[in-house]
C-alpha positions, 0 to 999 in steps of 0.5 A: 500500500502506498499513500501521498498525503497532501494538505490542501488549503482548498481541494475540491472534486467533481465526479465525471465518468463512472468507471466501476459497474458495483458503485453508485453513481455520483454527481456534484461537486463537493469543496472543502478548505484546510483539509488533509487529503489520502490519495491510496493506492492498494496494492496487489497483495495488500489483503493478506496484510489488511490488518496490519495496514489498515492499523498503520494507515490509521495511525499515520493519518492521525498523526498527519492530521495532528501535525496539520492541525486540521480535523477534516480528511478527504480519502481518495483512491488513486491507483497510480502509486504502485505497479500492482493494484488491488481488487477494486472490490477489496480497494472499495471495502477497505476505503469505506471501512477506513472513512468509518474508522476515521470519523468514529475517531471523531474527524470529519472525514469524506471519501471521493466518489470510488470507481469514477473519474473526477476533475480535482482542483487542489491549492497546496500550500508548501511547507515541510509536511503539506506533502508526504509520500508513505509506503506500507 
């Protein structure tokens, strides 16, 4: 698993083609500001190790929330990290289990629409930890 965490003063999505016949459709488009956003690769091989990642991978957004000061996540998977994808079906499940963990945690968390193309529009400011690149 391999995930590029960027903080974005401004970030916004909107959904354009469905490319996943097993996810609804999505539409509109959805802003948010001073928000730490996930982009998430999952790799080939990543569900044998779903426990241990899935653990790691919370622990580090904390972390990285903490230290951007911000309470709000954007989830976003992006297949482009890695070599290797994972099932999408896996990929689906383990985003929507993630998106729920994070806001019982008590962060206002959203997830991009999976399984769709999306025009994204991000403002990243650049200091030390508005970018980081964590491979899992």
């Amino acid at each position: 698993m391999k995930v590029l965490f960027l903080y974005c003063e401004d970030f916004s999505y909107e959904a354009t083609i469905k490319t996943l016949d097993f996810v609804p459709e999505a539409s509109g488009k959805k802003s948010f500001q001073n928000v730490q956003t996930a982009f998430i690769h999952v790799e080939d091989g990543d569900e044998e190790n779903e426990a241990s990642l899935f653990k790691k991978v919370v622990k580090q957004l904390k972390w990285i929330l903490k230290k951007n000061e911000t309470n709000q996540l954007i989830i976003h998977s992006f297949a482009h990290l890695a070599e290797t994808k994972g099932d999408p079906k896996f990929t689906y499940e383990f985003l929507n289990k993630l998106e729920k963990r994070m806001a019982d945690s008590g962060f206002e968390t959203h997830q991009t629409p999976f399984g769709h193309f999306l025009n994204l529009h991000m403002d990243a400011p650049g200091f030390s930890l508005a970018r980081v690149f964590k491979s899992f």
